[in-house]
C-alpha positions as a LaTeX table, in Angstrom:
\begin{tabular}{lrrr}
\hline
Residue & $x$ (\AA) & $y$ (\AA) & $z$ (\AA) \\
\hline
Unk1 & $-22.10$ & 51.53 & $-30.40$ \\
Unk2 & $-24.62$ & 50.07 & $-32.66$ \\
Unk3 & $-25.38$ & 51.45 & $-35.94$ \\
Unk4 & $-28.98$ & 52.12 & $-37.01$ \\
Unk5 & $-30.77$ & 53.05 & $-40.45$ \\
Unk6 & $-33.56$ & 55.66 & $-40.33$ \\
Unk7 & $-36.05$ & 57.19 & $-42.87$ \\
Unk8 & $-37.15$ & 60.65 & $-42.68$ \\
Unk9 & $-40.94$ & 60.97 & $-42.37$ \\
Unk10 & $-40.63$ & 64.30 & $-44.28$ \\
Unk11 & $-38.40$ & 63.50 & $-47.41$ \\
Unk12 & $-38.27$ & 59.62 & $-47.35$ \\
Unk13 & $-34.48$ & 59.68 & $-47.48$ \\
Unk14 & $-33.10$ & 56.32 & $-45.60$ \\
Unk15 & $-29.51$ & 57.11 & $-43.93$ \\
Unk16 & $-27.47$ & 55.28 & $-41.69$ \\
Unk17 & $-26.44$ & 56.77 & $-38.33$ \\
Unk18 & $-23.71$ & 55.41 & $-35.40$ \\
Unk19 & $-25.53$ & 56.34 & $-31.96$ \\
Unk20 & $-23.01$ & 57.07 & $-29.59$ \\
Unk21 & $-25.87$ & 57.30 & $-26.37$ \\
Unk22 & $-29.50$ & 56.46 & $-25.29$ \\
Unk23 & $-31.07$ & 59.53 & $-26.26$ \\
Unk24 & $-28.99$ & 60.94 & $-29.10$ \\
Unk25 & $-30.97$ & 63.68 & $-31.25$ \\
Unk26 & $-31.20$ & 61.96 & $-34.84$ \\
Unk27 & $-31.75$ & 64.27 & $-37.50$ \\
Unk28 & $-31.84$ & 63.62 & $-41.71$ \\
Unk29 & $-29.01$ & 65.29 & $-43.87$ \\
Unk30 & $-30.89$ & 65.69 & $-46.96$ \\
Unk31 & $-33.92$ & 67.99 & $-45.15$ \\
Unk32 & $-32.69$ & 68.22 & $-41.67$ \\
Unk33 & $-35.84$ & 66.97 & $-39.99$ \\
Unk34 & $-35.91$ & 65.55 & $-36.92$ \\
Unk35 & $-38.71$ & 63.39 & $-37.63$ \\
Unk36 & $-37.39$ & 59.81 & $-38.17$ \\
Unk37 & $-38.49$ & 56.39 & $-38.68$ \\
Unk38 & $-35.93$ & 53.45 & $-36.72$ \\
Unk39 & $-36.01$ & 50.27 & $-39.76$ \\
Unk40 & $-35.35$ & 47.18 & $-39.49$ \\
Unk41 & $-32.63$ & 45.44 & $-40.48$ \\
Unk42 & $-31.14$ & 41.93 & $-41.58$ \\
Unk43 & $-27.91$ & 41.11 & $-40.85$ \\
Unk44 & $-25.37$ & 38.22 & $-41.36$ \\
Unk45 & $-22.54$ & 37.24 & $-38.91$ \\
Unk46 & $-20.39$ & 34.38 & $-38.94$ \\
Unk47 & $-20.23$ & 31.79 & $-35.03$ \\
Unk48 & $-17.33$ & 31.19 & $-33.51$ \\
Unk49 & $-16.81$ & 27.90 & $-35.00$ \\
Unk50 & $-17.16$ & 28.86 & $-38.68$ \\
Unk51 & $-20.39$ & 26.02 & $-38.65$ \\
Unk52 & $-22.78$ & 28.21 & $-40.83$ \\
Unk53 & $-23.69$ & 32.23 & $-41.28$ \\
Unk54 & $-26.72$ & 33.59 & $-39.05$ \\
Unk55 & $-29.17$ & 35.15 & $-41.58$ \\
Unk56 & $-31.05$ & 37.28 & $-39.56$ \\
Unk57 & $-31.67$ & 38.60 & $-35.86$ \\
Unk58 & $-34.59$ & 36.82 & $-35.59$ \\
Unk59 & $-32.52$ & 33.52 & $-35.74$ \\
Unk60 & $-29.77$ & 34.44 & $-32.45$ \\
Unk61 & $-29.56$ & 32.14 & $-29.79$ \\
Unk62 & $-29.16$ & 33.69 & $-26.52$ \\
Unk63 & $-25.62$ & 33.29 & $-26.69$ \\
Unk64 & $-25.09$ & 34.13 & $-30.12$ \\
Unk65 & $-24.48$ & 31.31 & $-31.63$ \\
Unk66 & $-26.71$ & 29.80 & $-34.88$ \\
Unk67 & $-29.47$ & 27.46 & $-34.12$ \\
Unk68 & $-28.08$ & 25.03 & $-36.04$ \\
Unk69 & $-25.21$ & 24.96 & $-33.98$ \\
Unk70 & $-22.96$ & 26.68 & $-30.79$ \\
Unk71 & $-19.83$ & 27.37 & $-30.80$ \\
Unk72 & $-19.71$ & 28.56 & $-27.43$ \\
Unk73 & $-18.60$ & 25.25 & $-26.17$ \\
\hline
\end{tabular}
């Protein structure tokens, strides 16, 4: 269950929300408007074999390791 940040095209107010299914009505808590913007975000996670932090999605191998190393084996 991924967690996703919005913005409200009414107020601007960003918020964070935990989808729990495809198709999940997202609405903002400061206006209640059901008018949002999906952002996107940069993350860090650590691989498997502690050899480095992955700075952003952008940089995943499709196994999930860094590209500067896999811990997968």
């Amino acid at each position: 269950m991924p967690i996703y940040e919005y913005e409200c095209e009414d107020c601007g107010t960003r918020h964070e929300k935990l989808v729990m299914a495809k198709g999940q009505e997202i609405v903002c808590p400061k206006c209640a408007s059901g008018k949002q913007t999906i952002q996107i975000l940069v993350f860090s996670a650590s691989t498997k074999s502690g050899g480095g932090a992955v700075t952003s999605s952008s940089d995943v191998g499709g196994c999930g390791c860094s590209p500067r190393g896999c811990g997968c084996n």
